[in-house]
FILUMFI-725601 format. One line per 3 residues: their letters; for each residue x, y, z of C-alpha. Coordinates in nm, 2 decimals, padded with zeros to 4 digits. Each point is the difference from the previous one (the first is absolute). Last residue first. Layout:
% FILUMFI-725601
A	X Y Z  ... .
This chain:
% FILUMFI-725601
XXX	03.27 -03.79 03.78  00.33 -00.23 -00.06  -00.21 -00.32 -00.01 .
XXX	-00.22 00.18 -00.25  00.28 00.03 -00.26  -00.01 -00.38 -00.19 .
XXX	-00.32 -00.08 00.03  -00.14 00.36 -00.13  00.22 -00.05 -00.26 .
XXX	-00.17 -00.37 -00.11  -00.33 00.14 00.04  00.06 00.31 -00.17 .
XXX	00.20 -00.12 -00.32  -00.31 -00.25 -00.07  -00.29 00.28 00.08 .
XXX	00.20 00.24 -00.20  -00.01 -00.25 -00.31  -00.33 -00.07 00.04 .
XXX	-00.12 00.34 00.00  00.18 00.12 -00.27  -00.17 00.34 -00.04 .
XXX	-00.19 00.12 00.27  -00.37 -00.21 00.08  -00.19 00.14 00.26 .
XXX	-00.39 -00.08 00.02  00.05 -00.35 -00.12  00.23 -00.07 00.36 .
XXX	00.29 -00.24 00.06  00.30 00.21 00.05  00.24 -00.20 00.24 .
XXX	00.21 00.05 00.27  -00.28 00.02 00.27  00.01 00.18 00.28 .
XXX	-00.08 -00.15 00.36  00.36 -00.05 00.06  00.06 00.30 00.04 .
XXX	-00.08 00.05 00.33  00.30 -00.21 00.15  00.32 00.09 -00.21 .
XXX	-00.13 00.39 00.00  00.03 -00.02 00.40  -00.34 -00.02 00.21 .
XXX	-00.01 00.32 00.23  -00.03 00.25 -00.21  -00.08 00.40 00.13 .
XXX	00.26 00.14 -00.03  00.08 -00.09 -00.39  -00.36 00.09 -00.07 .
XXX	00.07 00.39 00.14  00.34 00.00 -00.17  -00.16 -00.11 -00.36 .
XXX	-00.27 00.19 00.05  00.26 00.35 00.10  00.16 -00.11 -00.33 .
XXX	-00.30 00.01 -00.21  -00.11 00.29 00.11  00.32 00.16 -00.06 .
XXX	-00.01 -00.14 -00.37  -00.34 00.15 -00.11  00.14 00.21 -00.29 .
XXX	00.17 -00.29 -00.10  -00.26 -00.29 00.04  -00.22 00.24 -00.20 .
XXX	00.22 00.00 -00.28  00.04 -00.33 00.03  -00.43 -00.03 -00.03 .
XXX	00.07 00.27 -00.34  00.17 -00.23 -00.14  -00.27 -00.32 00.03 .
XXX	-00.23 00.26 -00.14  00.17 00.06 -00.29  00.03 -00.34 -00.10 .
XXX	-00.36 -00.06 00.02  -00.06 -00.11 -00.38  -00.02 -00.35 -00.03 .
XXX	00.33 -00.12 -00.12  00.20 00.23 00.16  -00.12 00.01 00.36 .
XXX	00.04 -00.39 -00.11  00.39 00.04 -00.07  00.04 00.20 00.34 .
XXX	-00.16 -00.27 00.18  00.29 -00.22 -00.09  00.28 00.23 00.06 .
XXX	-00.15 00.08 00.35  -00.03 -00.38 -00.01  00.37 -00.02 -00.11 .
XXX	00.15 00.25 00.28  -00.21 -00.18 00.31  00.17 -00.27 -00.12 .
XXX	00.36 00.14 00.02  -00.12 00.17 00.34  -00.12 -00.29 00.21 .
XXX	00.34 -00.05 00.19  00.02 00.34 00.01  -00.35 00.08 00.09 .
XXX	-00.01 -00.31 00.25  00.34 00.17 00.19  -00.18 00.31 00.05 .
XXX	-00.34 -00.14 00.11  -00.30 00.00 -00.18  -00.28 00.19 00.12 .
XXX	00.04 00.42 -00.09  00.15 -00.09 -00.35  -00.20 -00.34 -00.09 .
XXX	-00.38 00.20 00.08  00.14 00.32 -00.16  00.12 -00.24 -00.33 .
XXX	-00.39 -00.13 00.00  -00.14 00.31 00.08  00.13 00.20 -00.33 .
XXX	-00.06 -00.29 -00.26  -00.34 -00.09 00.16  -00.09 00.42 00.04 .
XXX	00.11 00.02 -00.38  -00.13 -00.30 -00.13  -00.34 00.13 00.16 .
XXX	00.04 00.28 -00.18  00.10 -00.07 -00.34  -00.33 -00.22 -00.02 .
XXX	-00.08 -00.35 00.05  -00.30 -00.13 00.23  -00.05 -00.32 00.17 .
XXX	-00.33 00.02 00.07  -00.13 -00.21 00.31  -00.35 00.01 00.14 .
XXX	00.09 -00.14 00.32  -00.21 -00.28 00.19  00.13 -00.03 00.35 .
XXX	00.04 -00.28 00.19  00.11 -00.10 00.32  00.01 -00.42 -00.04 .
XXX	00.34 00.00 -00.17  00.15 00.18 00.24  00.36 00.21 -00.11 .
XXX	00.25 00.06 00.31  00.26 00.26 00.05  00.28 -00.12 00.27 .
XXX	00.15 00.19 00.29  00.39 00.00 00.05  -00.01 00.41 -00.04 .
XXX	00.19 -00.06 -00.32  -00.33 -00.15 -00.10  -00.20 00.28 00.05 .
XXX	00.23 00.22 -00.16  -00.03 -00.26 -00.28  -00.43 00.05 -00.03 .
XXX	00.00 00.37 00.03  00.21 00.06 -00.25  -00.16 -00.27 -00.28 .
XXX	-00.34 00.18 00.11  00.14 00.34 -00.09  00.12 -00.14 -00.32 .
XXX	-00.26 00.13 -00.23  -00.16 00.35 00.05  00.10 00.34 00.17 .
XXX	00.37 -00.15 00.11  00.08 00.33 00.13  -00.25 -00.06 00.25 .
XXX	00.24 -00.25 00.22  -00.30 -00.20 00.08  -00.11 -00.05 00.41 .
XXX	00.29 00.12 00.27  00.16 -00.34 00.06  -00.13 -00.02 00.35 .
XXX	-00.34 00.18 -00.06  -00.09 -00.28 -00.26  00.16 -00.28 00.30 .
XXX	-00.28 00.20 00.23  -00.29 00.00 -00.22  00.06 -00.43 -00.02 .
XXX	-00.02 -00.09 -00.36  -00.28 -00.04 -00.28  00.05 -00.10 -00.35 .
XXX	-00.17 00.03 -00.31  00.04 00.25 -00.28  00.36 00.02 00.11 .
XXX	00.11 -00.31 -00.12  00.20 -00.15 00.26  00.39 -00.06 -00.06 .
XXX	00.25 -00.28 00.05  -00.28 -00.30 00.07  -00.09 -00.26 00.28 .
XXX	-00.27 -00.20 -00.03  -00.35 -00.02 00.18  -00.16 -00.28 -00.04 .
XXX	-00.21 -00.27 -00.24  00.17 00.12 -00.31  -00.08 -00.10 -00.33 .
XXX	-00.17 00.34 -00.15  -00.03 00.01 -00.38  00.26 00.16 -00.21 .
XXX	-00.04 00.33 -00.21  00.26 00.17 00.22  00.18 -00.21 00.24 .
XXX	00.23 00.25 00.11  -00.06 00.36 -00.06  00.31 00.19 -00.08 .
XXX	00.31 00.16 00.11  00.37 00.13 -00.13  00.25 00.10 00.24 .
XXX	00.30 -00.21 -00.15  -00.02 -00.26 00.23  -00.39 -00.08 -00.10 .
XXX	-00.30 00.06 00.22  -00.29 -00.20 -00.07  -00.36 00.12 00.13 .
XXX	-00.22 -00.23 00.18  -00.26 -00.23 -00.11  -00.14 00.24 -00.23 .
XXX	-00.21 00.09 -00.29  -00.12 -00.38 00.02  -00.29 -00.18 -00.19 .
XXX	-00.33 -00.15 00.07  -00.11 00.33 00.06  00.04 00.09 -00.38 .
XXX	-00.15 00.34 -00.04  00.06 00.15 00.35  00.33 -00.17 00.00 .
XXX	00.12 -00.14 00.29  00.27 00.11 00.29  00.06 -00.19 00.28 .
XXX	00.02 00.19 00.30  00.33 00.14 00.18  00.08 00.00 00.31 .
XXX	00.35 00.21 00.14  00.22 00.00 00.30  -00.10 -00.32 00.08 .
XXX	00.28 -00.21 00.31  -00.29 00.14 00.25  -00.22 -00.26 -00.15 .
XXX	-00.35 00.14 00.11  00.09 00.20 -00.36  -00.13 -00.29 -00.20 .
XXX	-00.31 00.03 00.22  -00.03 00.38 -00.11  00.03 -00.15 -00.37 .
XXX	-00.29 -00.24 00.04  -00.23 00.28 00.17  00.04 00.23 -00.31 .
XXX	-00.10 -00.25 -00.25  -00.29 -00.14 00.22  -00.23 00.20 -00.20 .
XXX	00.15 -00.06 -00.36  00.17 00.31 -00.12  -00.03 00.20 -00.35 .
XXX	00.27 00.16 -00.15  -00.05 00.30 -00.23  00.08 00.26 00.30 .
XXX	00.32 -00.20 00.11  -00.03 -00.07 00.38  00.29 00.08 00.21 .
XXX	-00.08 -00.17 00.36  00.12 00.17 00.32  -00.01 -00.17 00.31 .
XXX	-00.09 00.17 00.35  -00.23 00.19 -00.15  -00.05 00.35 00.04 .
XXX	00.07 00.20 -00.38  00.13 00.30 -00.04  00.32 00.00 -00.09 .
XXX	-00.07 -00.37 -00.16  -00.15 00.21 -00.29  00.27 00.25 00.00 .
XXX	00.24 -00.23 -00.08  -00.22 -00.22 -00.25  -00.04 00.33 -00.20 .
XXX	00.37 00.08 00.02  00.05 -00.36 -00.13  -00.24 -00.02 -00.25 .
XXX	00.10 00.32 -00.17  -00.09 00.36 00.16  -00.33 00.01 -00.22 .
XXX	-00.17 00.34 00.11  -00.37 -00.06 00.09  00.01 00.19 00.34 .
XXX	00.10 -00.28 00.24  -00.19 -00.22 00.24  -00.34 -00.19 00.00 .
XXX	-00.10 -00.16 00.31  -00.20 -00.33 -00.05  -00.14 -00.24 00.28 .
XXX	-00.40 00.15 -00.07  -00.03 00.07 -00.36  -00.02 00.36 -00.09 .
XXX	00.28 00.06 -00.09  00.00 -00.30 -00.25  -00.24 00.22 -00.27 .
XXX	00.21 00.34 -00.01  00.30 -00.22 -00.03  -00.19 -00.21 -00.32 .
XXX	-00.12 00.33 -00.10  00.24 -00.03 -00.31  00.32 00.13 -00.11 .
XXX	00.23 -00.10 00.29  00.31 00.15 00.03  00.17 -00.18 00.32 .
XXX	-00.30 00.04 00.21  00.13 -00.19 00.27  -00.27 -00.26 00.18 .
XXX	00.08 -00.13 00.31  -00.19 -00.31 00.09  -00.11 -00.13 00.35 .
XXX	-00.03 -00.38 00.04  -00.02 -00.16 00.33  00.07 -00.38 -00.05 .
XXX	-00.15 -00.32 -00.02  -00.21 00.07 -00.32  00.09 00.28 -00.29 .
XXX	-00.30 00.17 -00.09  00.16 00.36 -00.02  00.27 -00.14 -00.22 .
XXX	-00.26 -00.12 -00.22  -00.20 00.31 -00.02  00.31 00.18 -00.07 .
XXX	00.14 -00.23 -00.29  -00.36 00.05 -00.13  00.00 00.35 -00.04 .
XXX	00.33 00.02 -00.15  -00.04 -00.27 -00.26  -00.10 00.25 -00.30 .
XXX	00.33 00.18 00.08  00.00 00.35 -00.18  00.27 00.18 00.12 .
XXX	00.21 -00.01 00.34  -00.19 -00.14 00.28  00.25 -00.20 00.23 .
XXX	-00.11 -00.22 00.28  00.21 -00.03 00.38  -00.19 -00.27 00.22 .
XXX	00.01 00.06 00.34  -00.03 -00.34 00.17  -00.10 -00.03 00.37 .
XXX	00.03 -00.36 00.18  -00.31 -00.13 00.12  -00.08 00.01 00.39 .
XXX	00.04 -00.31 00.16  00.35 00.07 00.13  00.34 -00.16 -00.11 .
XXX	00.18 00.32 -00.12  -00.14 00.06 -00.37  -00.28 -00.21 -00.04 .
XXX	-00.18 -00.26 -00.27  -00.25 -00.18 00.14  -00.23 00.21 00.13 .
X	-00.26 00.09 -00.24 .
């Protein structure tokens, strides 16, 4: 069990690993009890009652290694993942989704990642709890215009090491406790979706790199869901993320396309139903527009790698089942060849 260490020593580095209980999650129990037998490093897990409805919190308490926190009021992933790092004691943090499932050296294979002092952020390979042979995630794609998915979803794993990627999913990663305390955790306004997309290019425009490893894996029982709400935190995040990240000169340059995918995404809220809700997320923007501005400041200072740089890590394409806006291959076309055209001036 010493293999794997934070500074050097014999002893085995210390992973806190955050979990969320919100609901009924039939994996909860056994996303615990995994964590909990994680080999080559020193697991403790910290367990937020983020609205659960069973006894699974009442249950885990009592396992040796787990401290439960929070009153059973869901703040949103990324409050809950805040104040579950709050008061953790590892010297890495590791956000574990509660329906994913880790292998035992899962944990210890991302901490080595992070013996690379160049790593901001591992992330572990992603499977599906019903098809294992098959990918959630490899890493998540972030495109130019703010919009992210789960790369190499459905596909089977090829990789024989760790690759680079624009955004970890936030079901599986772990990172150093100090670089989380450095960029301040999850802006909680976020509540759901995105948060992971944030975290993952301020860490790049920090000059680290975020990391996906094929052999730390997680099984994920993965439900892409559609409702009006989650369109509307997507919708709402997504222009939040590009507002408070991009540069000045990449909105303007990006801002005529930027214009037809809100166009574009408008003409789907239509189509299936949810067009109020993608209102109501400007109308949130709005009322939250000092916020936004004191981000934007607060990210601006604290950059280091200039927009040219970091962005190259996004994609200019839209290559995902799960998202699909009207004319797809036609924005994918015009994209690329724009995109070619204005990022030297980024």
């Amino acid at each position: 069990m010493a293999d794997v260490t934070g500074q050097g020593s014999s002893a085995p580095a210390r992973v806190s690993a955050v979990v969320l209980a919100w609901g009924e999650e039939p994996l909860l129990r056994t996303s615990v009890e995994a964590l909990l037998a994680s080999v080559k490093v020193d697991v403790d897990v910290v367990l937020v009652d983020n609205g659960c409805t069973t006894d699974d919190v009442r249950v885990l308490r009592d396992l040796p290694g787990v401290l439960v926190v929070g009153d059973g009021e869901n703040l949103g992933f990324s409050a809950g993942c805040n104040l579950g790092v709050a008061a953790s004691r590892g010297e890495y943090v590791a956000l574990i989704n509660g329906d994913a499932v880790v292998e035992p050296t899962t944990l210890a294979r991302l901490v080595d990642e992070l013996s690379d002092p160049g790593v901001g952020i591992a992330a572990g390979a992603v499977r599906l709890a019903d098809e294992p042979d098959l990918l959630n995630s490899s890493g998540n794609e972030i495109h130019v215009l703010g919009l992210s998915w789960v790369g190499g979803f459905r596909q089977r794993e090829t990789r024989t090491a760790a690759t680079q990627t624009a955004g970890a999913m936030g079901a599986c990663l772990v990172t150093r406790r100090s670089h989380w305390d450095r960029l301040g955790g999850f802006d909680p306004h976020y509540f759901a979706y995105h948060e992971d997309a944030d975290l993952s290019i301020r860490t790049w425009r920090l000059g680290l790199r975020v990391v996906n490893v094929p052999d730390a894996v997680a099984l994920h029982r993965y439900e892409f869901s559609r409702n009006g709400f989650k369109f509307y935190l997507v919708e709402r995040n997504r222009l939040m993320f590009v507002a408070t990240l991009w540069g000045r000169r990449s909105l303007v340059l990006l801002g005529p396309p930027l214009l037809v995918l809100e166009a574009a995404m408008l003409l789907l809220a239509a189509r299936q139903g949810w067009l109020g809700d993608k209102v109501r997320g400007y109308r949130w923007l709005w009322s939250h527009r000092r916020h936004l501005r004191r981000r934007r400041a607060m990210l601006r200072a604290e950059r280091v790698v200039p927009d040219r740089v970091w962005m190259r890590v996004l994609t200019d394409r839209l290559d995902t089942p799960l998202i699909d806006p009207p004319g797809t291959a036609l924005l994918n076309t015009a994209m690329a060849g724009y995109w070619r055209v204005v990022r030297r001036w980024v």
